[in-house]
PyMOL Python script that loads the backbone (N, CA, C, O; Angstrom):
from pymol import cmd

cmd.read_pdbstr("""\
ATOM      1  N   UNK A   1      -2.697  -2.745 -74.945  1.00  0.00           N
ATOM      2  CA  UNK A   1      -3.846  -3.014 -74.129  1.00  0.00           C
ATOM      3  C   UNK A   1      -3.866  -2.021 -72.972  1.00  0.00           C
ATOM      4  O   UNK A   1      -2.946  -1.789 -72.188  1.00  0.00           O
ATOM      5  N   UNK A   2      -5.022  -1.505 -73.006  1.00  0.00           N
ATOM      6  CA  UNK A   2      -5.401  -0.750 -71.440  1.00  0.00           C
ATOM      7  C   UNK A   2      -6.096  -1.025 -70.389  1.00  0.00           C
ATOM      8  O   UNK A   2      -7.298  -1.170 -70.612  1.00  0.00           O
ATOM      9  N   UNK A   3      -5.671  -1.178 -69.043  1.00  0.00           N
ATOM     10  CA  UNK A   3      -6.759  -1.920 -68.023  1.00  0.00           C
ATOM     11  C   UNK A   3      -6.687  -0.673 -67.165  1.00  0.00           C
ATOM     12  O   UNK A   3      -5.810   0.002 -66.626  1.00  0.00           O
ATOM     13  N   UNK A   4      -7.862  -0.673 -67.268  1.00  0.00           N
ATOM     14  CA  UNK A   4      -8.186   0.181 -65.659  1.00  0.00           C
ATOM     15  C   UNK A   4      -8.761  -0.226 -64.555  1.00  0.00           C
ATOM     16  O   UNK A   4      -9.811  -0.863 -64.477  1.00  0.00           O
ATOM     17  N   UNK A   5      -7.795   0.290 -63.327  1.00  0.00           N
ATOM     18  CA  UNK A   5      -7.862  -0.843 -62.211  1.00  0.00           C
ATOM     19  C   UNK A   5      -9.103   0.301 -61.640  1.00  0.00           C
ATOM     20  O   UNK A   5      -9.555   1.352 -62.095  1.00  0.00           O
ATOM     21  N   UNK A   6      -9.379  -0.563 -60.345  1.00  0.00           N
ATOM     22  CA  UNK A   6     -10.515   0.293 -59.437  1.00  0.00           C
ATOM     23  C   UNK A   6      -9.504   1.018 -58.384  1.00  0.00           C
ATOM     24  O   UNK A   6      -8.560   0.593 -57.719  1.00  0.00           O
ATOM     25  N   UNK A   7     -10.258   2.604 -58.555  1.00  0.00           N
ATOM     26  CA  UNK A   7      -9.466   3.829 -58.166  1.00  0.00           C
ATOM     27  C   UNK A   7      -8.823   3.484 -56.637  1.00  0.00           C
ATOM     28  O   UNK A   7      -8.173   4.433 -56.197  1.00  0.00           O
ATOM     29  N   UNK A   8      -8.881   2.323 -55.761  1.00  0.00           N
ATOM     30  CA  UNK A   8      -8.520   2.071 -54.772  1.00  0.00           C
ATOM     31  C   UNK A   8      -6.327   1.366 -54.683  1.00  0.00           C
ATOM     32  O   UNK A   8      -5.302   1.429 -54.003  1.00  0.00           O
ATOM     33  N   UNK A   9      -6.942   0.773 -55.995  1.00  0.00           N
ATOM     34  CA  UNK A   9      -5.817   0.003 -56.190  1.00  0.00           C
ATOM     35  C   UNK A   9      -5.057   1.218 -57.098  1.00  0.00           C
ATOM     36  O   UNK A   9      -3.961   1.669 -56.766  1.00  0.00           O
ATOM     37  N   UNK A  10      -5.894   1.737 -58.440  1.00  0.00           N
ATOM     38  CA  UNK A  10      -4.868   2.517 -58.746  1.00  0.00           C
ATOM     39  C   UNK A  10      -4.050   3.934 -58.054  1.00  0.00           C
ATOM     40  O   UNK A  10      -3.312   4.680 -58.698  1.00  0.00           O
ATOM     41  N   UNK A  11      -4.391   4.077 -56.585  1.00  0.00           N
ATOM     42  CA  UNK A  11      -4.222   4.946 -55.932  1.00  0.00           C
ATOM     43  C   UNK A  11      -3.074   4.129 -55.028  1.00  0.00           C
ATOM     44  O   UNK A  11      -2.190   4.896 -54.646  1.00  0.00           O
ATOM     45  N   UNK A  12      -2.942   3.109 -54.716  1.00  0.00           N
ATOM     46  CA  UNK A  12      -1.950   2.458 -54.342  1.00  0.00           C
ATOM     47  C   UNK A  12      -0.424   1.840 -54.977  1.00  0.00           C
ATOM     48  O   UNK A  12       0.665   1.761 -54.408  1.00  0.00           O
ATOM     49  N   UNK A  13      -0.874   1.390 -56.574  1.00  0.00           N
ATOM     50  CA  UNK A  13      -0.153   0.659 -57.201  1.00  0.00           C
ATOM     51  C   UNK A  13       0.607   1.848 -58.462  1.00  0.00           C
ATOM     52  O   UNK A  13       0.109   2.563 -59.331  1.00  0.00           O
ATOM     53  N   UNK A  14       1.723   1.645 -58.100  1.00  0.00           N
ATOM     54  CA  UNK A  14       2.249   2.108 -59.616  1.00  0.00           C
ATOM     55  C   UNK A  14       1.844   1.021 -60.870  1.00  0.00           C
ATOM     56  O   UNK A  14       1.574  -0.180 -60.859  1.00  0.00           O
ATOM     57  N   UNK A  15       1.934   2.014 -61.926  1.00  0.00           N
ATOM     58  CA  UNK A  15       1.819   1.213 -63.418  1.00  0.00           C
ATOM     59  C   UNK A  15       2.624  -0.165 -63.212  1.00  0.00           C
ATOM     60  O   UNK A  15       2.103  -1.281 -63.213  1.00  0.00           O
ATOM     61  N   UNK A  16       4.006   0.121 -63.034  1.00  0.00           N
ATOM     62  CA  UNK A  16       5.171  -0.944 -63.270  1.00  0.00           C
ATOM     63  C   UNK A  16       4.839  -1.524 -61.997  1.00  0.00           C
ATOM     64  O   UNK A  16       5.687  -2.416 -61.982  1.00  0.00           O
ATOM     65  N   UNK A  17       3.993  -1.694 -60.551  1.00  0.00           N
ATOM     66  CA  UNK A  17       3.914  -2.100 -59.743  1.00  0.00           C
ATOM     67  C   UNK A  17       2.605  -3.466 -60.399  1.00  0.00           C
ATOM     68  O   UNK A  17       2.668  -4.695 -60.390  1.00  0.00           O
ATOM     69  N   UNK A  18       1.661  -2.622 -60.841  1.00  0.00           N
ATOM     70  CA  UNK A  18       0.416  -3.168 -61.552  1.00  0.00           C
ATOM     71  C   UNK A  18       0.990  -4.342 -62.610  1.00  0.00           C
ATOM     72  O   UNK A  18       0.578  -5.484 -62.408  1.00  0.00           O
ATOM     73  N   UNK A  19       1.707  -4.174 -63.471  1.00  0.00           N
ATOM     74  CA  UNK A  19       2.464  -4.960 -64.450  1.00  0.00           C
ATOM     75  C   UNK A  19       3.010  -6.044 -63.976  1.00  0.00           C
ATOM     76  O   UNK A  19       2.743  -7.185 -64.355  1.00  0.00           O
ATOM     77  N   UNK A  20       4.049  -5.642 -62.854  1.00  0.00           N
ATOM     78  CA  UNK A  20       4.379  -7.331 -62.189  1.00  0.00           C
ATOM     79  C   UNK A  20       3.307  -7.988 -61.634  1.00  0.00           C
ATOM     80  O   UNK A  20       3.150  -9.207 -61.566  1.00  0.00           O
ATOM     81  N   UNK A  21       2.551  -7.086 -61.228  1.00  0.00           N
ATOM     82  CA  UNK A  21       1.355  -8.542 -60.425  1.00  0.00           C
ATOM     83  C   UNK A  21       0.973  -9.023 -61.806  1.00  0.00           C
ATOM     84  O   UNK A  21       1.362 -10.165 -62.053  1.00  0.00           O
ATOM     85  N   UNK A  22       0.296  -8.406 -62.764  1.00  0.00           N
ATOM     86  CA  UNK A  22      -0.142  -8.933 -63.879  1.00  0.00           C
ATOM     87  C   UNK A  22       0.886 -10.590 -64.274  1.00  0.00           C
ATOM     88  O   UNK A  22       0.555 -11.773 -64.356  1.00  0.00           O
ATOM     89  N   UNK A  23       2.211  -9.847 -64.431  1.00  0.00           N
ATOM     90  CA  UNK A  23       3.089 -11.090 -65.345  1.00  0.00           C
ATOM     91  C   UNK A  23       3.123 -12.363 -64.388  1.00  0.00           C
ATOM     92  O   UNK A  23       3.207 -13.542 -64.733  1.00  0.00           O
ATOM     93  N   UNK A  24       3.013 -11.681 -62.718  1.00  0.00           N
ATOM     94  CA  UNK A  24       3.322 -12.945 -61.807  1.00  0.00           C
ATOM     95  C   UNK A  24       2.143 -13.764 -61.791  1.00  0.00           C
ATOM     96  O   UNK A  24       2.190 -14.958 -61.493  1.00  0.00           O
ATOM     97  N   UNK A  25       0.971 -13.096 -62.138  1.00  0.00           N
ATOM     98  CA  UNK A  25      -0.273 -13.746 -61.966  1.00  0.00           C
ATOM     99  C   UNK A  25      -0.462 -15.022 -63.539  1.00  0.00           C
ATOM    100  O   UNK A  25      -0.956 -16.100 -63.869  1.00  0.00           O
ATOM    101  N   UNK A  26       0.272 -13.979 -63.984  1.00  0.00           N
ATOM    102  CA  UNK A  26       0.101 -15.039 -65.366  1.00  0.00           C
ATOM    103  C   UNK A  26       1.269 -15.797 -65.705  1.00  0.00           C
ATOM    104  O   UNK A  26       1.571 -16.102 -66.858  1.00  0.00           O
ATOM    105  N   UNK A  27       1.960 -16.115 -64.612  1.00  0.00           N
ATOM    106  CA  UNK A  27       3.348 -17.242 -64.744  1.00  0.00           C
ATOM    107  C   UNK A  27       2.957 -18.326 -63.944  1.00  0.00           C
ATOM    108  O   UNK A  27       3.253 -19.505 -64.137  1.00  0.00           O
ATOM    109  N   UNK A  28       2.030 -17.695 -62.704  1.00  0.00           N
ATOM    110  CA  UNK A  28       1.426 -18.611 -61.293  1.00  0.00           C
ATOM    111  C   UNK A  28       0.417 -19.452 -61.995  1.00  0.00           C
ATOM    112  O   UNK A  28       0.323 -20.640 -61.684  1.00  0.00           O
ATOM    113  N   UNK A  29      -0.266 -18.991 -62.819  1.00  0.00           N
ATOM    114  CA  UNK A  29      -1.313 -19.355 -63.260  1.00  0.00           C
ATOM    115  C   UNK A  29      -1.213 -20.465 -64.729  1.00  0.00           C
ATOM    116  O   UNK A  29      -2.179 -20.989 -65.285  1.00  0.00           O
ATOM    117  N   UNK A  30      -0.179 -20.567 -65.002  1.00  0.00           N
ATOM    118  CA  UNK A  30       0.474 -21.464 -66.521  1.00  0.00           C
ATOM    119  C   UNK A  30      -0.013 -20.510 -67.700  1.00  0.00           C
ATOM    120  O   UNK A  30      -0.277 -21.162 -68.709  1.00  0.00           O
ATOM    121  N   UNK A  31      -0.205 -19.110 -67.841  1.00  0.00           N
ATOM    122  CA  UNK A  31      -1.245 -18.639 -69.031  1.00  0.00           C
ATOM    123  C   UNK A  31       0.481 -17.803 -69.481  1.00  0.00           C
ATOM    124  O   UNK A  31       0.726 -17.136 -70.487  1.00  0.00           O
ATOM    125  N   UNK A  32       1.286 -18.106 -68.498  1.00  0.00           N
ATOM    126  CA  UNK A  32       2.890 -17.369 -69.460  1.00  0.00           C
ATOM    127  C   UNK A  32       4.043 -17.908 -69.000  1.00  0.00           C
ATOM    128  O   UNK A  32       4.560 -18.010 -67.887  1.00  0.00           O
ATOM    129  N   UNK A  33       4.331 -18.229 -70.091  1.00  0.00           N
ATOM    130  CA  UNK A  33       6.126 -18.544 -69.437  1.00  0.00           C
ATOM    131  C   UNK A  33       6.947 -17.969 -68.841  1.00  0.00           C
ATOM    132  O   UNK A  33       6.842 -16.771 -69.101  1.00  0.00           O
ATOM    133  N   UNK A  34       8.019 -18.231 -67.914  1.00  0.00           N
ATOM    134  CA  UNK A  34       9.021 -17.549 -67.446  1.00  0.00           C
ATOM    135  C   UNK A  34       9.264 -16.357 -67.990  1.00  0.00           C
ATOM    136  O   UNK A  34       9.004 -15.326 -67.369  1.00  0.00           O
ATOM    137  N   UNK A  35       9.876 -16.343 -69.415  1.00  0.00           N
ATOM    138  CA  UNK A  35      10.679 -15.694 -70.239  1.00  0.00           C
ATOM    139  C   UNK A  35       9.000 -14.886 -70.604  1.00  0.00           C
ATOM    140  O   UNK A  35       8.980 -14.068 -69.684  1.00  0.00           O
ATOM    141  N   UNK A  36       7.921 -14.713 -71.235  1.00  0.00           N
ATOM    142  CA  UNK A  36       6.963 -13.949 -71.600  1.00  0.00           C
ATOM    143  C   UNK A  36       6.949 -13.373 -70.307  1.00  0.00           C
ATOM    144  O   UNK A  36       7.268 -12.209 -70.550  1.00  0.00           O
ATOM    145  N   UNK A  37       6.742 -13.479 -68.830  1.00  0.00           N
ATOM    146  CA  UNK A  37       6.652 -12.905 -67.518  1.00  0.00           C
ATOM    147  C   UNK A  37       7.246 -11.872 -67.850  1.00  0.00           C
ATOM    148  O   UNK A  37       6.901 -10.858 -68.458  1.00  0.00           O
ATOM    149  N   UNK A  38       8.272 -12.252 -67.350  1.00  0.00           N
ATOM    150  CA  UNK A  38       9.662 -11.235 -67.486  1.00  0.00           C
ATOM    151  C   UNK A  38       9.355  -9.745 -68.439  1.00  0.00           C
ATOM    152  O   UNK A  38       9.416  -8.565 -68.094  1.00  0.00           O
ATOM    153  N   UNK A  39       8.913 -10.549 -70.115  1.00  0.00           N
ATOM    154  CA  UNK A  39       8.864  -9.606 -70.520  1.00  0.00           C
ATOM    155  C   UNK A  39       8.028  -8.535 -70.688  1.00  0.00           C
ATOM    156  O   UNK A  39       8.236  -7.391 -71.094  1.00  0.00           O
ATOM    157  N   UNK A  40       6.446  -9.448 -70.073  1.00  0.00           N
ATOM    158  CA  UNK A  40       5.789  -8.497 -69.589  1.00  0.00           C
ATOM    159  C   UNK A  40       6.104  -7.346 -69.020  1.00  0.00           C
ATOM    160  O   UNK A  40       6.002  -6.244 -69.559  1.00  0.00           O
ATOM    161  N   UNK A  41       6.645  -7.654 -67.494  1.00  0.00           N
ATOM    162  CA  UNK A  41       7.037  -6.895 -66.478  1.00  0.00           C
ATOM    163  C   UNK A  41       8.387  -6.119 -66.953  1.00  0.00           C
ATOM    164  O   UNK A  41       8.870  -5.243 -66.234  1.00  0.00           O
ATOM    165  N   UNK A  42       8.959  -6.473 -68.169  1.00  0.00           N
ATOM    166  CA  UNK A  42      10.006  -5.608 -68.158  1.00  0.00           C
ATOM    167  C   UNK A  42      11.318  -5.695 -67.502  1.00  0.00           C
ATOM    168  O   UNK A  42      12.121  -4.763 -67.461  1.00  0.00           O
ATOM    169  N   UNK A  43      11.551  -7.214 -66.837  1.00  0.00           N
ATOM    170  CA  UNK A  43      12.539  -7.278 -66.759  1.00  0.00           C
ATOM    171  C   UNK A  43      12.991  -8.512 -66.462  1.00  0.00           C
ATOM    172  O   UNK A  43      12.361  -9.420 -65.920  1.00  0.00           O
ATOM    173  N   UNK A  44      14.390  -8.509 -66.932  1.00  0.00           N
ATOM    174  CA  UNK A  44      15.156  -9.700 -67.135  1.00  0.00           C
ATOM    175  C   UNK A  44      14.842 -10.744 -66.829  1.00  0.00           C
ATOM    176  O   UNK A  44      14.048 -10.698 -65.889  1.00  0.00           O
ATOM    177  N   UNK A  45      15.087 -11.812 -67.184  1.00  0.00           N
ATOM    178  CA  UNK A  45      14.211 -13.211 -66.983  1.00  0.00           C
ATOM    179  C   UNK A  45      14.566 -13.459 -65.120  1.00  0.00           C
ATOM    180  O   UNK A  45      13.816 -13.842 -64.223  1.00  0.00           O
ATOM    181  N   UNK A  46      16.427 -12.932 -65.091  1.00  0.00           N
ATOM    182  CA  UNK A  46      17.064 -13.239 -63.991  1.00  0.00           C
ATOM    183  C   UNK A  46      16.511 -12.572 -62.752  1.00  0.00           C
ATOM    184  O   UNK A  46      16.521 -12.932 -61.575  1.00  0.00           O
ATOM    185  N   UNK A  47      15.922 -11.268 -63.478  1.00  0.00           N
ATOM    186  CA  UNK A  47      15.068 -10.447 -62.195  1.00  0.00           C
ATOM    187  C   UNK A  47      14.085 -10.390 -62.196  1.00  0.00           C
ATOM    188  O   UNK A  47      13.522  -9.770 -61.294  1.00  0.00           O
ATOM    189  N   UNK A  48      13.471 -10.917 -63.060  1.00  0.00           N
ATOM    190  CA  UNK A  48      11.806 -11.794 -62.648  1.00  0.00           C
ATOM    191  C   UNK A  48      12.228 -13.248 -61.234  1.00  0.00           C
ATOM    192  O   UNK A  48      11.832 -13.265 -60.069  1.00  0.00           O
ATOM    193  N   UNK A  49      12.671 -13.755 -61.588  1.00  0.00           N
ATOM    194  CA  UNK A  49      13.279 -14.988 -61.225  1.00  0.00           C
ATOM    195  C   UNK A  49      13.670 -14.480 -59.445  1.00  0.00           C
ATOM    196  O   UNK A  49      13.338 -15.133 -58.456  1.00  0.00           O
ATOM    197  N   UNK A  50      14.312 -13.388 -59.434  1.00  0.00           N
ATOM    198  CA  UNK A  50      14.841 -13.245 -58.232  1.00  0.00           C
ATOM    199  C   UNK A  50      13.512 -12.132 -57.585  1.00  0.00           C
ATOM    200  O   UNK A  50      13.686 -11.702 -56.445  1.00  0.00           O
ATOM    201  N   UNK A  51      12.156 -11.685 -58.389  1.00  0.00           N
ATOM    202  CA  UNK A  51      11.140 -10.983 -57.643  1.00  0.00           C
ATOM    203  C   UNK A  51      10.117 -12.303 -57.329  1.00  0.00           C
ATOM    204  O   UNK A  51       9.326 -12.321 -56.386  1.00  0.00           O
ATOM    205  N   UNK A  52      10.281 -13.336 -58.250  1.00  0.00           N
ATOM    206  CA  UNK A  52       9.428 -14.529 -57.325  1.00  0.00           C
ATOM    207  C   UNK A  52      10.001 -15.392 -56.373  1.00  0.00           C
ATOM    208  O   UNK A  52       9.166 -16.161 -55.897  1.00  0.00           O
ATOM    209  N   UNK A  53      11.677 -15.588 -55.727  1.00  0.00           N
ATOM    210  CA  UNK A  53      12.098 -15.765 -55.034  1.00  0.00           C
ATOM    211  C   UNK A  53      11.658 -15.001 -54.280  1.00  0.00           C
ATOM    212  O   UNK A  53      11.020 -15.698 -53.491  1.00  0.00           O
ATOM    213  N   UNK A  54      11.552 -13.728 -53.914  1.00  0.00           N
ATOM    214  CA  UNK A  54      11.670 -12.598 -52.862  1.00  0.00           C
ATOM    215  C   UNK A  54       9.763 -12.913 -52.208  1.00  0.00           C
ATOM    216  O   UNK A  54       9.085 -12.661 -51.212  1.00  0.00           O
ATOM    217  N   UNK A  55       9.639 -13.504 -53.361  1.00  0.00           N
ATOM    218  CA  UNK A  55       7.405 -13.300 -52.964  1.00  0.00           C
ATOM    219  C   UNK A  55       7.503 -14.876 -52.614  1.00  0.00           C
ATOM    220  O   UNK A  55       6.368 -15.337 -52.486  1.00  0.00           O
ATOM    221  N   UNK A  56       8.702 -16.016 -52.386  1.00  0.00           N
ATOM    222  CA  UNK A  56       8.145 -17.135 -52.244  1.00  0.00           C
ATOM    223  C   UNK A  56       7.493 -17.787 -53.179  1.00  0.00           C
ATOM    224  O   UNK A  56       7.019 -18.867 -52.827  1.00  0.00           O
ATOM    225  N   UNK A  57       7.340 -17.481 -54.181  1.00  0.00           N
ATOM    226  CA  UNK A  57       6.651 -18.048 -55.474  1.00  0.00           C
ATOM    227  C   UNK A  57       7.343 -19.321 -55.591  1.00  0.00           C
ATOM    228  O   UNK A  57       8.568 -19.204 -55.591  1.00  0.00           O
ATOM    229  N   UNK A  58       6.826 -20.683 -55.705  1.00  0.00           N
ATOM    230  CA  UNK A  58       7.722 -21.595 -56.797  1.00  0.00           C
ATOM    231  C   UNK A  58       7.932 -21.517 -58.154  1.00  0.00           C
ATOM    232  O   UNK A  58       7.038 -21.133 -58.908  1.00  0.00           O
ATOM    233  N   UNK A  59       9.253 -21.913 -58.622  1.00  0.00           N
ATOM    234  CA  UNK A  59       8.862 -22.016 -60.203  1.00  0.00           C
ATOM    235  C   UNK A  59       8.572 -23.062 -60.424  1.00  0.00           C
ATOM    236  O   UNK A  59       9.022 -24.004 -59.771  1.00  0.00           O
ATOM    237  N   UNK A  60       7.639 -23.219 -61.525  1.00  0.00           N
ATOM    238  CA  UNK A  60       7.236 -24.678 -62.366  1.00  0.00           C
ATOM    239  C   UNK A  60       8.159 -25.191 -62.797  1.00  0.00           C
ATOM    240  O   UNK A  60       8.673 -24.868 -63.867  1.00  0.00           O
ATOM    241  N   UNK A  61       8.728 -26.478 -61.741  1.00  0.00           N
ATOM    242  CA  UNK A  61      10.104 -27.008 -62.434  1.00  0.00           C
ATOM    243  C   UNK A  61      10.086 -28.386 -61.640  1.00  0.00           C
ATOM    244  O   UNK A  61      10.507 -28.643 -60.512  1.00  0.00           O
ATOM    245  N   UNK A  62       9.423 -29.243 -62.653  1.00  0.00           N
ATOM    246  CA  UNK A  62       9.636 -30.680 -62.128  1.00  0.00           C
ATOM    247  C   UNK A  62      10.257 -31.637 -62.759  1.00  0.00           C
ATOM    248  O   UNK A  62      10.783 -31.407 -63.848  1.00  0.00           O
ATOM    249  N   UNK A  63      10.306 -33.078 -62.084  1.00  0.00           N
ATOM    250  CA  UNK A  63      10.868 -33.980 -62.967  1.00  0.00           C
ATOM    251  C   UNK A  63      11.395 -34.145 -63.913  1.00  0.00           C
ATOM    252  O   UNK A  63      12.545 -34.329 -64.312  1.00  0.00           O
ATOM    253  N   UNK A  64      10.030 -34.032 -64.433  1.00  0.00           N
ATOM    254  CA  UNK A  64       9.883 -34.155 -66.359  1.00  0.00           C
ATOM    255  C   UNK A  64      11.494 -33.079 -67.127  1.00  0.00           C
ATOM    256  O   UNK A  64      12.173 -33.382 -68.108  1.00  0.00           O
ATOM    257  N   UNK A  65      11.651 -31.751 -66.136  1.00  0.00           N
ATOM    258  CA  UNK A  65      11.482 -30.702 -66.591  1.00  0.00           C
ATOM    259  C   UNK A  65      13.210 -31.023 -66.012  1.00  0.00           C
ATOM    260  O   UNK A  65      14.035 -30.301 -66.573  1.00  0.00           O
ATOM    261  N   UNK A  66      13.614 -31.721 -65.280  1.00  0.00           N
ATOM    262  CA  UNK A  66      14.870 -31.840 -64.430  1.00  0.00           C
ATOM    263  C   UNK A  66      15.461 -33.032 -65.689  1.00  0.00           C
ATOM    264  O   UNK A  66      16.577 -33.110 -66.202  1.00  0.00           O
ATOM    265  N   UNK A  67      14.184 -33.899 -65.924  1.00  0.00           N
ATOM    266  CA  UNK A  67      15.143 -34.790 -67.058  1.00  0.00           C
ATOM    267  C   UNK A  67      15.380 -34.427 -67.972  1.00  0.00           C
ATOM    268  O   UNK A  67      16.446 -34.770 -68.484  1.00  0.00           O
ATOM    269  N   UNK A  68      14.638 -33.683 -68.534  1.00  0.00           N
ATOM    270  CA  UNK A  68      15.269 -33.025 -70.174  1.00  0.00           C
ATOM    271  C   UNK A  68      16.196 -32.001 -69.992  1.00  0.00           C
ATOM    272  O   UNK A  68      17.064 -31.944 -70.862  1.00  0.00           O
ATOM    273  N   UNK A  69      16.253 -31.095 -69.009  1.00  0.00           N
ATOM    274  CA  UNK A  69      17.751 -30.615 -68.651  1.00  0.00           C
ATOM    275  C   UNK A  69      18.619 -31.445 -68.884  1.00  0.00           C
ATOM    276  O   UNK A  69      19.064 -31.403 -70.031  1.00  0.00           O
ATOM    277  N   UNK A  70      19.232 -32.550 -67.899  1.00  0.00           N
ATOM    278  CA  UNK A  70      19.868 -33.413 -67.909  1.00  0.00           C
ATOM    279  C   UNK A  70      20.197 -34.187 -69.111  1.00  0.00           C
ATOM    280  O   UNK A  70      21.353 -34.453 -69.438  1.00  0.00           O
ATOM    281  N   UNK A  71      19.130 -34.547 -69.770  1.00  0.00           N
ATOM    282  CA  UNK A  71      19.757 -35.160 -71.004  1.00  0.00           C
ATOM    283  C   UNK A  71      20.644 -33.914 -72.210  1.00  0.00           C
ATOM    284  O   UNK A  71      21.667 -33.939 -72.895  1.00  0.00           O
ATOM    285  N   UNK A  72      19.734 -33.105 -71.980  1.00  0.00           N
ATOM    286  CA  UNK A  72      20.668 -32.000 -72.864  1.00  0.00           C
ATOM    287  C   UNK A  72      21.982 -31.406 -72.665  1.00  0.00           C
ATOM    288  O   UNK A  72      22.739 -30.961 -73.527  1.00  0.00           O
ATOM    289  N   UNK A  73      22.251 -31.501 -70.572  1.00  0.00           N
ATOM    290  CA  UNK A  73      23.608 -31.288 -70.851  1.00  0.00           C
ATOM    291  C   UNK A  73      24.381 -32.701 -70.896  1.00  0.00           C
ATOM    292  O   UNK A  73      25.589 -32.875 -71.057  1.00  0.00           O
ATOM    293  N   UNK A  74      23.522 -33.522 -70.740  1.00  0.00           N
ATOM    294  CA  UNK A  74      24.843 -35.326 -71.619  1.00  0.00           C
ATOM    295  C   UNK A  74      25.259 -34.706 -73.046  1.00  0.00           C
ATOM    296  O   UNK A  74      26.398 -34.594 -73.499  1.00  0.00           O
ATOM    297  N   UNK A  75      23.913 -34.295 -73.693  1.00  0.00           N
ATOM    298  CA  UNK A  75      24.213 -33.830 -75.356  1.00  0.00           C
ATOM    299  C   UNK A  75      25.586 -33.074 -75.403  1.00  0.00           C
ATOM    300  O   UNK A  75      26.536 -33.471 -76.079  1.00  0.00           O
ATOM    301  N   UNK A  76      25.602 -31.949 -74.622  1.00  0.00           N
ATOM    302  CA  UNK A  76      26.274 -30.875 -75.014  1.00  0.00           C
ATOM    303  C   UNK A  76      27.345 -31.149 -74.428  1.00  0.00           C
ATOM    304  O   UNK A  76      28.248 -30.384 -74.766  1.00  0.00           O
ATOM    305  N   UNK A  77      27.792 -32.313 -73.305  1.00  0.00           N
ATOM    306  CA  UNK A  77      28.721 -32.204 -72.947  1.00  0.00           C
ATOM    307  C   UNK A  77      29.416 -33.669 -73.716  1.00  0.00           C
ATOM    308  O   UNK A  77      30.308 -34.220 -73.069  1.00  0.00           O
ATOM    309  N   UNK A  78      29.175 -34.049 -74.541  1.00  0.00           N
ATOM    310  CA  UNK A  78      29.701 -35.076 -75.664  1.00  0.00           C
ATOM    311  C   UNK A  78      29.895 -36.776 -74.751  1.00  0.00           C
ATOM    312  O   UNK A  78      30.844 -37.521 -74.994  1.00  0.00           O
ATOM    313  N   UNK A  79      28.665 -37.154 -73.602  1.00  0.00           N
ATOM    314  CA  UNK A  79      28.822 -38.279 -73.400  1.00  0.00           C
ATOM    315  C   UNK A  79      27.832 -39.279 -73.705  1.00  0.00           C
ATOM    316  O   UNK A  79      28.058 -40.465 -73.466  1.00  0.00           O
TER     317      UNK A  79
END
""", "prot")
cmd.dss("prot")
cmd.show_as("cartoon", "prot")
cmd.util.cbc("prot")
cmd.orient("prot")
């Protein structure tokens, strides 16, 4: 896919600068997962993770999302 930004922004933004807003916009937005972000932008889930720490971003991580963790490590941890 090719987007062309308006010559204001592309005079400001690198490609790979352009790309993370893209993946962050579409992780903020529910249209990508963590792990698709990342791979948008090209990098590691762990350094996606630590460029939306750095922007204040939350991650989508609630309840729901804290209990099925939890039950999976009861699974894995044999209790």
């Amino acid at each position: 896919m090719e987007v062309t930004l308006p010559k204001p922004l592309e005079e400001r933004l690198s490609p790979q600068q352009a790309v993370l807003h893209l993946a962050i916009g579409l992780f903020v937005s529910d249209e990508a997962t963590l792990g698709q972000a990342a791979e948008i932008s090209d990098l590691t889930q762990a350094d996606f993770l630590r460029e939306l720490g750095r922007r204040k971003i939350p991650l989508h991580y609630g309840s729901d999302e804290l209990e099925a963790d939890l039950e999976t490590v009861e699974l894995l941890s044999g209790r």
